[in-house]
LOTORLUM-292906 format. One record per residue (C-alpha): residue number from 0; residue in three letters; x, y, z. Coordinates in nm, 2 decimals, padded with zeros to 4 digits. Each point is the difference from the previous one (the first is absolute). Layout:
! residues N
num  residuo  x  y  z
NUM  ALA  X  Y  Z;
...
! end
This chain:
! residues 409
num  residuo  x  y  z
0  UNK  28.86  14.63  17.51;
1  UNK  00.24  00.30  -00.07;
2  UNK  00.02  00.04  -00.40;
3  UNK  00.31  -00.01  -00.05;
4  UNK  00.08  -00.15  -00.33;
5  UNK  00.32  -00.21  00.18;
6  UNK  -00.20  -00.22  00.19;
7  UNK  -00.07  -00.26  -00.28;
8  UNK  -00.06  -00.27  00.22;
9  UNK  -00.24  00.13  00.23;
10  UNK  -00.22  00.10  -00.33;
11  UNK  00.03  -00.38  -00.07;
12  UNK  -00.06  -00.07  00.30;
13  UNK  -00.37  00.24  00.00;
14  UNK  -00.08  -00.19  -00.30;
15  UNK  -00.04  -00.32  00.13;
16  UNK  -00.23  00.15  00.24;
17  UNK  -00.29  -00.10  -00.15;
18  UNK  00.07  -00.37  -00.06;
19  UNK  -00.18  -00.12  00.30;
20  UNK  00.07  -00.24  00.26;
21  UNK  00.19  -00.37  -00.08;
22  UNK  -00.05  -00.24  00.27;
23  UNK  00.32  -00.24  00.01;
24  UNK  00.30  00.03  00.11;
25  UNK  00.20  -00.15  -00.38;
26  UNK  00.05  00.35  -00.08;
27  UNK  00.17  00.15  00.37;
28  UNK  00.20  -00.28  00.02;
29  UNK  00.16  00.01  -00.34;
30  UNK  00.08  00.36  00.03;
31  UNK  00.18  00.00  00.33;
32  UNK  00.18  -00.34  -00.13;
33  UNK  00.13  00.26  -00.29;
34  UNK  00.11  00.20  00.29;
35  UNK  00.17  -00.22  00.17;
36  UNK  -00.22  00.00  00.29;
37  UNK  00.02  00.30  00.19;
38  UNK  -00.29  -00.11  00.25;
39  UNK  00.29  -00.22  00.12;
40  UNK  00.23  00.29  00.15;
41  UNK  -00.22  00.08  00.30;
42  UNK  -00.27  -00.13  00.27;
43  UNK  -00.32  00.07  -00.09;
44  UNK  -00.33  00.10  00.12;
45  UNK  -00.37  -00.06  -00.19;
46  UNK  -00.25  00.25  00.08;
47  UNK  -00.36  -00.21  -00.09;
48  UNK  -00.36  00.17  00.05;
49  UNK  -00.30  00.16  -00.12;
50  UNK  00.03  00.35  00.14;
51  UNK  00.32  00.13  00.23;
52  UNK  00.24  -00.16  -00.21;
53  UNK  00.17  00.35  -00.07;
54  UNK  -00.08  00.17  00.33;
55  UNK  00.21  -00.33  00.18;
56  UNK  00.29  00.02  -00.23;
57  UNK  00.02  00.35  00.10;
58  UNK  -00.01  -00.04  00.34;
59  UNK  00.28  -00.31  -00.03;
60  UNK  00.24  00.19  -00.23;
61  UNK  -00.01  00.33  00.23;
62  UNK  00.06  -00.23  00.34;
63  UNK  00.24  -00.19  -00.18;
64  UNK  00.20  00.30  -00.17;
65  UNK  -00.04  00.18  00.31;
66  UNK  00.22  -00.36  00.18;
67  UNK  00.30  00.06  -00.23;
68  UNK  -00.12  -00.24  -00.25;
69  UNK  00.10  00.09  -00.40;
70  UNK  -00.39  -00.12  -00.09;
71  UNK  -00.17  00.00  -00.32;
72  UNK  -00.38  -00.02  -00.07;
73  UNK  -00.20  -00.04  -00.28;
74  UNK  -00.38  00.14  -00.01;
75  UNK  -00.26  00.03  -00.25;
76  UNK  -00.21  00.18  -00.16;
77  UNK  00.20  00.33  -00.04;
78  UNK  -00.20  00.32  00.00;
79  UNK  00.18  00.22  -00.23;
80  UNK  00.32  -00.17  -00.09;
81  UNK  00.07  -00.35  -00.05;
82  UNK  00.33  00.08  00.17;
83  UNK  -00.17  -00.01  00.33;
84  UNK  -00.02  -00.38  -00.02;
85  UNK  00.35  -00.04  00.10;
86  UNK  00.11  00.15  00.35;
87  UNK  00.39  -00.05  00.11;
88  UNK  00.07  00.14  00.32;
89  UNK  -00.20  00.27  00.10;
90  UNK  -00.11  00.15  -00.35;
91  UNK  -00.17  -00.10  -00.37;
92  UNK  00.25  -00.08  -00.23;
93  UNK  00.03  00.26  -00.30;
94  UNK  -00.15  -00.03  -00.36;
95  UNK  00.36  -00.02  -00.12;
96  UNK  00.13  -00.28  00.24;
97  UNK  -00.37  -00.19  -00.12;
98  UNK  00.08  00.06  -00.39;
99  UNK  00.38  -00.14  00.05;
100  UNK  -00.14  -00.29  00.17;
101  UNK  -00.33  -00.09  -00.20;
102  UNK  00.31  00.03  -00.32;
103  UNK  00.19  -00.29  00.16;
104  UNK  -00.42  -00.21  00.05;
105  UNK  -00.09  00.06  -00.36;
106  UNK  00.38  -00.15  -00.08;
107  UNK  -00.07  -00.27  00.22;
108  UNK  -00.35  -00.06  -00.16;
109  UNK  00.13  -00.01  -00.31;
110  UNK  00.27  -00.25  00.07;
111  UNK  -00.23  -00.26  00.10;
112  UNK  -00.26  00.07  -00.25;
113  UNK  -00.31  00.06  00.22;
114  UNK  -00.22  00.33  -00.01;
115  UNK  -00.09  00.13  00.40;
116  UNK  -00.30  00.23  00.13;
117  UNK  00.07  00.31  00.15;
118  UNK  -00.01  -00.15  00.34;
119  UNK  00.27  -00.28  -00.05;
120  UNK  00.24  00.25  -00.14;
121  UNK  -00.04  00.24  00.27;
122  UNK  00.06  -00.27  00.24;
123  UNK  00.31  -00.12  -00.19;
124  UNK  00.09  00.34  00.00;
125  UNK  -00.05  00.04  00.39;
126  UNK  00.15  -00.34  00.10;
127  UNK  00.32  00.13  -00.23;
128  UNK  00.03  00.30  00.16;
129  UNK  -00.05  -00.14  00.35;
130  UNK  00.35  -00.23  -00.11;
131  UNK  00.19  00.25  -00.13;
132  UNK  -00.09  00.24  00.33;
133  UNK  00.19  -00.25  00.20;
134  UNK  -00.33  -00.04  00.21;
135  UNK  -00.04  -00.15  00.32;
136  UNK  -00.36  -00.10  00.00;
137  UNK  -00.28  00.06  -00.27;
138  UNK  -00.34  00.06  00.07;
139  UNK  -00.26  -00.13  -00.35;
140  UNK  -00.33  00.07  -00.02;
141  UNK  -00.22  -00.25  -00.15;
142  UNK  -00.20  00.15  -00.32;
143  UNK  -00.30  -00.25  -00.07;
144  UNK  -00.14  -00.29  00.23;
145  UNK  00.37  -00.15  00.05;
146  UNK  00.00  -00.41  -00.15;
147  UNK  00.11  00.15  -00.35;
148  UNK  00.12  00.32  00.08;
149  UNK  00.32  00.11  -00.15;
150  UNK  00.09  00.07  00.43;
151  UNK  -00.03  -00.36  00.05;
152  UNK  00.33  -00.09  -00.22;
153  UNK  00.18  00.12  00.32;
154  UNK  00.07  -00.24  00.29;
155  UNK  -00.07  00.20  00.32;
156  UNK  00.14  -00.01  00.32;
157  UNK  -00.36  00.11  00.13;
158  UNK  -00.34  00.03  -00.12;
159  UNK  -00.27  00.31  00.11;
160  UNK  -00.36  00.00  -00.04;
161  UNK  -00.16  00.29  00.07;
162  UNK  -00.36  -00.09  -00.06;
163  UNK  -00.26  -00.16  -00.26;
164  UNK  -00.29  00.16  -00.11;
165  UNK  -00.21  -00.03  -00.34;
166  UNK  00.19  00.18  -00.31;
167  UNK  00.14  -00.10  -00.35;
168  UNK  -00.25  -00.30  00.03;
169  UNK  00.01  -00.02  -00.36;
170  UNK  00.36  -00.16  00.01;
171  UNK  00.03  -00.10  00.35;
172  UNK  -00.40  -00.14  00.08;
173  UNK  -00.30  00.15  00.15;
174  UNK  00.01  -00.16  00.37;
175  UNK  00.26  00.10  00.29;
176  UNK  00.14  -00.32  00.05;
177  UNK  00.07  -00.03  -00.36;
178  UNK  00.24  00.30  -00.05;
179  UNK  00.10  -00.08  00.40;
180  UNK  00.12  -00.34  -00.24;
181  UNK  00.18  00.19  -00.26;
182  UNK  00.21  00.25  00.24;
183  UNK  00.09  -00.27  00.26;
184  UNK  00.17  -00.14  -00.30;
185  UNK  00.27  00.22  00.10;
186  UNK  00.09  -00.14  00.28;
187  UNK  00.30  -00.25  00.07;
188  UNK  -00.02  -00.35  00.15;
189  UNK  00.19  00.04  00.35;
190  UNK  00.06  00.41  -00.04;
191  UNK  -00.18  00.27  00.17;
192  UNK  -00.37  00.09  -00.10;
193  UNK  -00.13  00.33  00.16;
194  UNK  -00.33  00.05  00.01;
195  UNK  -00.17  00.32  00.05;
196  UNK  -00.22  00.09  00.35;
197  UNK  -00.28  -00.08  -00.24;
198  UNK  00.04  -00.32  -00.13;
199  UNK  -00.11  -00.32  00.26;
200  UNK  00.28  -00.28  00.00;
201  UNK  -00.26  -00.30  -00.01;
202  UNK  -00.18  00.16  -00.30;
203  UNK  00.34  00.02  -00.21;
204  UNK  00.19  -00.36  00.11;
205  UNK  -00.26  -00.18  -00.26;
206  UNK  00.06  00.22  -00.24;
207  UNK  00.42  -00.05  00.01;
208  UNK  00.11  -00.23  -00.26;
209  UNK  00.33  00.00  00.19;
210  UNK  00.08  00.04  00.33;
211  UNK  00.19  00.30  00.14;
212  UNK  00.04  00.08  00.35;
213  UNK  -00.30  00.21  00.09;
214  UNK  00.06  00.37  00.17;
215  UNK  -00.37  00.19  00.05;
216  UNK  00.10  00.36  00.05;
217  UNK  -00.17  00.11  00.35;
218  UNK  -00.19  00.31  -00.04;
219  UNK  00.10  00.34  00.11;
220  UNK  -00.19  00.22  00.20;
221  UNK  00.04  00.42  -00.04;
222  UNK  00.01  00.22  00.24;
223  UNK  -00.17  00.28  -00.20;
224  UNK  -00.12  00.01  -00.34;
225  UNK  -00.05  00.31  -00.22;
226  UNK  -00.06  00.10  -00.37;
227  UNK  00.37  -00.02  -00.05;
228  UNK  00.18  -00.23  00.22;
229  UNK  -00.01  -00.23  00.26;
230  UNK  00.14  -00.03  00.33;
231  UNK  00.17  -00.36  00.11;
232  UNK  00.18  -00.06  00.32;
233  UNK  00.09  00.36  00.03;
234  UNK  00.12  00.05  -00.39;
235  UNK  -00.18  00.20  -00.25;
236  UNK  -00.07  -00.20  -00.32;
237  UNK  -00.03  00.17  -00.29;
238  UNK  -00.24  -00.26  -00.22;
239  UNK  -00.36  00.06  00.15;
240  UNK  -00.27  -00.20  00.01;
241  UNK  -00.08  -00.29  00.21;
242  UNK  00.06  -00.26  -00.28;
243  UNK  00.38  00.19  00.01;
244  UNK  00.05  -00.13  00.35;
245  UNK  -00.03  -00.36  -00.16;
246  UNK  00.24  00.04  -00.27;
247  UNK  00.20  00.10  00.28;
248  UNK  -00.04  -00.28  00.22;
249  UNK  00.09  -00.18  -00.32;
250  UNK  00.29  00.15  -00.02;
251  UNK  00.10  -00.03  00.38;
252  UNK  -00.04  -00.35  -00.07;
253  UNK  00.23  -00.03  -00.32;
254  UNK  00.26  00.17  00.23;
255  UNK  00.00  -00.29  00.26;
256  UNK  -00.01  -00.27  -00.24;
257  UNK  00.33  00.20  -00.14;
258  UNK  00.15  00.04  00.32;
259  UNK  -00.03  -00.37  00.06;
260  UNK  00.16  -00.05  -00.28;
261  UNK  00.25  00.16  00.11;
262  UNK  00.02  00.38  -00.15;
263  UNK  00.08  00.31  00.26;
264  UNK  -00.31  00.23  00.02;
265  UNK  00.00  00.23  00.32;
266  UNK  -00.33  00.06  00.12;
267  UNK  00.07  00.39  00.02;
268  UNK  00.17  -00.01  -00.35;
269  UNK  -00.33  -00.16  -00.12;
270  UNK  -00.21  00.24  00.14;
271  UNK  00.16  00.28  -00.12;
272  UNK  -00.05  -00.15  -00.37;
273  UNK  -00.32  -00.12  00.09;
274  UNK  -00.07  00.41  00.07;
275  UNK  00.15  00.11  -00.25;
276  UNK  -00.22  -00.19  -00.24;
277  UNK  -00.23  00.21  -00.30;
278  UNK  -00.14  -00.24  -00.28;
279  UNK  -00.16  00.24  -00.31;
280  UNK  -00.35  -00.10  -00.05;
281  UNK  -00.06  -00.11  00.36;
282  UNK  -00.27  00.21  00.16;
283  UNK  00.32  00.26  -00.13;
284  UNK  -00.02  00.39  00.01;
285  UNK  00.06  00.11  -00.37;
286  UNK  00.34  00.21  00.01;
287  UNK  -00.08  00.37  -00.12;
288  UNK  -00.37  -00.07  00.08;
289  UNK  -00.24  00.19  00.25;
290  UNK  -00.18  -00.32  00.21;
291  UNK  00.03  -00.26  -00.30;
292  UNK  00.04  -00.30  00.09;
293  UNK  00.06  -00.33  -00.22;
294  UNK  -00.12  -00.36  00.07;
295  UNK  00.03  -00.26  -00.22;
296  UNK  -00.26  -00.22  00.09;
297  UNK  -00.09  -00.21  -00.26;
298  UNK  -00.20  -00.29  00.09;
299  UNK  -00.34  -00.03  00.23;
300  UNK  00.20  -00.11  00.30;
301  UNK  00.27  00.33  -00.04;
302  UNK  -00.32  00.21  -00.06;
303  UNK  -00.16  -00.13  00.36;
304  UNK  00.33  00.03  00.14;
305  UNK  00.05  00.36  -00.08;
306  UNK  -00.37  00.10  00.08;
307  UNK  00.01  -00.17  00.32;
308  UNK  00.34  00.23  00.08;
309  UNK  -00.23  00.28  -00.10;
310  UNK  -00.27  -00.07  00.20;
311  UNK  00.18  -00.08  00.34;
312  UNK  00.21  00.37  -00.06;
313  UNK  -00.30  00.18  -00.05;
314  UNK  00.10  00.12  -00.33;
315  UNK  -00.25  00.02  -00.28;
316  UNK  00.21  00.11  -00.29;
317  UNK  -00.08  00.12  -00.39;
318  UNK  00.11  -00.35  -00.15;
319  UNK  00.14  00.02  -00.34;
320  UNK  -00.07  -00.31  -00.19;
321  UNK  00.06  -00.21  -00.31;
322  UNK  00.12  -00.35  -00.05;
323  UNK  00.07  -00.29  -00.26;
324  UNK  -00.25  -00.19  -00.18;
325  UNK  00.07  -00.33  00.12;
326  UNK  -00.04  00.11  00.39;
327  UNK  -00.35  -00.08  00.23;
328  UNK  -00.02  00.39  -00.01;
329  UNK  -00.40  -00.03  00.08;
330  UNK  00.16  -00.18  00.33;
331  UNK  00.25  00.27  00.03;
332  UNK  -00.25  00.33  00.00;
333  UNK  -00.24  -00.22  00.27;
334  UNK  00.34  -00.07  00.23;
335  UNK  00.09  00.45  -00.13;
336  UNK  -00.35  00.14  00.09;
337  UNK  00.01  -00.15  00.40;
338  UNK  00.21  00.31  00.00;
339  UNK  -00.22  00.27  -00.03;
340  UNK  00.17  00.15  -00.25;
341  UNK  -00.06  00.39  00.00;
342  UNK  00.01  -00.08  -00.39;
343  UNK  00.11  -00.25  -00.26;
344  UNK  00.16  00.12  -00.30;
345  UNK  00.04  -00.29  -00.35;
346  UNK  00.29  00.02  -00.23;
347  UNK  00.07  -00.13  -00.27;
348  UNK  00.34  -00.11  -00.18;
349  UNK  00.12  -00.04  -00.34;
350  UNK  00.11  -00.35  -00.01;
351  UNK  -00.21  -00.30  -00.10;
352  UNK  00.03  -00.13  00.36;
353  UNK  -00.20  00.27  00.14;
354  UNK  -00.37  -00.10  00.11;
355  UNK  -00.24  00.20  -00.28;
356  UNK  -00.22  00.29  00.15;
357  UNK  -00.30  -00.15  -00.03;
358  UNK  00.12  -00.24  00.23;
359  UNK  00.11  00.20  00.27;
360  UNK  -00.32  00.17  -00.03;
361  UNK  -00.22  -00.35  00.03;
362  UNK  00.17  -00.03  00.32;
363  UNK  00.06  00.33  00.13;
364  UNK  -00.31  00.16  -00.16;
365  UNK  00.00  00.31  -00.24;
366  UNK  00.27  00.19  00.12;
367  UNK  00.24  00.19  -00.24;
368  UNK  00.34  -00.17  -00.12;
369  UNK  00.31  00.17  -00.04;
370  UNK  00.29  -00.03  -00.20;
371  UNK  00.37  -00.05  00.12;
372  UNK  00.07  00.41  -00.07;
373  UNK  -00.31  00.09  00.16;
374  UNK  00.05  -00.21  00.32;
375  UNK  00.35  00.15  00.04;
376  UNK  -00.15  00.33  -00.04;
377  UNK  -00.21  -00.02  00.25;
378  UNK  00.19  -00.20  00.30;
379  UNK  00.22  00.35  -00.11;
380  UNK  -00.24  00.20  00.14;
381  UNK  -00.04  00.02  00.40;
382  UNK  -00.31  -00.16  00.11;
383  UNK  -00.11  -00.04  00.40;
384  UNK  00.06  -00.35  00.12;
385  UNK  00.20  -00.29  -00.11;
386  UNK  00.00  -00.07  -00.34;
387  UNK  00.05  -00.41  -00.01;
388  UNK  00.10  -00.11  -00.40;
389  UNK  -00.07  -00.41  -00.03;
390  UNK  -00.10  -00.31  -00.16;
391  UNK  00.32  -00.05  -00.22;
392  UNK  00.34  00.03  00.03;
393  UNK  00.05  00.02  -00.35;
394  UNK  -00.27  00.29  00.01;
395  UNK  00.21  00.17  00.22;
396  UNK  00.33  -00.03  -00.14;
397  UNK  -00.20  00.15  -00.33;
398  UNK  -00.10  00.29  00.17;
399  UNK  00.37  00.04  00.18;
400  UNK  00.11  00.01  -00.36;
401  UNK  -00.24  00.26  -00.09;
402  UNK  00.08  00.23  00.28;
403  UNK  00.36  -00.06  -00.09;
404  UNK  00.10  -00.14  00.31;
405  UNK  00.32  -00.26  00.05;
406  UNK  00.06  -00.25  00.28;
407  UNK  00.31  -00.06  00.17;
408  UNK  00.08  -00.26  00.25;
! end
């Protein structure tokens, strides 16, 4: 966050960040009731899932954009600014436009006496902006699970799942089909519910506690995959990895359900959003950066994902790791090392969140840990091969910080 002493809401806003997670949905309702509904202006679309969530939206938003649609989109976590959680038509919104709108939340808070986390005012704050924008379709990510989400306040026109794996089993439970329970809670009786090319329709119809009308995403097949892209029915995609090819087909699928529903989407104005499409954080070359690249793979299954991407490339990168405390990162470094790595750097951040370096050294053995400066000093420096940074988002929006770098849309 830029520190500007103006922006007194957004410092309000950083100081609920540490407040945790509040499961019901009391506390989103009230606050957009204070603000006289804005989720109300426009259509819709929930973006459920354990990994892909962000990678999807982006796809959607470009191919939507790209159609002549005013769209707004709402993402999370941010990397370096909590600005980034708010996209209206083609770029992030500003720290400005996010202070003037988090002034009229905290009012609206106020007036009906409840106090929100930092996720239910940010998506007060999006849904506001997404009204006053005039938009013609918004696309929300899901943060946590989905039944008590502050997301699921909305009532959607359609419903994505992208996949379910095993993460945040502290909140959500520790087997597939139970958090496959708590996202499908997302879904609306007689609606749309996409599911991704992974996800096996007779495995999730028990799970429904409503039913939708079921679209499985058919998978896509590339013509050529590399490092950095992808090649699909002649079009270069710019989000690599195989698992990229299903948050595409996710996507693909979205669009039909939309087109049935009567929106105008041009299959060559999709494609040219769809290639036009850069997510930060996504198997994403650092800007100002010699071969850095960022992934923000975070759980066991994003781990296997990205070393399986790794593996069928041929690339055996220098990974740069550190992660969370609350993360299967033993998991993670068995999923990392399948890799090859030509070497494995630790790091270690300030924040209480971090894993200690003891514990990245149980798993990883007795390597030395950096700090934020250090790491930033070195990816600095030129190196031979690709230099892959991963295991946290939040890790690297820390160390985009540090090397003073800012995202735009």
């Amino acid at each position: 966050m830029a520190n500007d002493p103006e922006l007194i809401f957004l410092k309000r806003l950083q100081a609920r960040g540490h407040w945790g997670i509040k499961r019901g949905l009391d506390n989103p309702r009230a606050l957009l009731e204070g603000l006289d509904r804005p989720d109300q202006a426009f259509p819709a679309v929930l973006i459920a899932g354990t990994n892909g969530k962000g990678s999807t939206g982006a796809f959607l938003a470009n191919a939507l954009k790209a159609a002549g649609l005013r769209v707004g989109w709402t993402t999370s976590p941010h990397l370096v600014s909590p600005a980034e959680r708010i996209w209206l038509d083609g770029a992030f919104l500003d720290e400005p436009g996010l202070d003037a709108l988090l002034g009229d939340v905290f009012a609206a808070e106020a007036t009906v006496g409840i106090q929100a986390t930092y996720f239910e005012l940010m998506i007060a704050a999006a849904l506001l902006a997404f009204q006053r924008a005039d938009v013609d379709i918004a696309l929300v990510e899901v943060g946590l699970g989905g039944r008590w989400d502050a997301t699921n306040i909305l009532d959607p026109i359609l419903t994505a799942l992208t996949n379910v794996a095993l993460d945040h089993t502290q909140y959500l439970g520790t087997t597939r089909e139970a958090i496959a329970r708590e996202k499908l809670c997302t879904a609306r009786k007689g609606r749309p519910l996409v599911l991704g090319p992974s996800l096996d329709v007779a495995w999730i119809r028990p799970l429904l506690e409503v039913e939708p009308t079921i679209q499985a995403a058919p998978p896509l097949v590339a013509e050529a995959i590399a490092w950095d892209h992808s090649v699909v029915s002649g079009h270069r995609v710019g989000l690599a990895g195989r698992h990229q090819l299903d948050n595409l087909a996710t996507a693909f699928e979205v669009l039909r359900q939309l087109r049935s529903l009567g929106f105008q989407l041009p299959e060559d104005a999709v494609w040219q959003g769809i290639s036009k499409t850069r997510w930060p954080g996504r198997l994403w070359a650092v800007p100002g950066l010699e071969n850095v690249w960022a992934d923000g793979a975070h759980n066991p299954d994003g781990a296997r994902v990205l070393s399986q991407h790794a593996v069928a490339c041929g690339v055996h990168p220098h990974i740069v790791f550190s992660v969370m405390a609350d993360k299967d990162f033993s998991e993670m470094a068995e999923a990392l090392r399948r890799m090859e790595p030509a070497s494995i750097t630790l790091v270690h951040g300030e924040d209480e969140r971090y894993a200690r370096e003891q514990s990245l050294q149980a798993v990883w053995g007795p390597l030395p840990v950096l700090d934020l400066g250090q790491a930033a000093e070195m990816l600095g420096r030129p190196a031979e091969g690709p230099r892959l940074v991963t295991g946290s988002l939040f890790f690297i929006g820390d160390l985009l910080r540090t090397l003073g770098l800012q995202l735009r849309g």
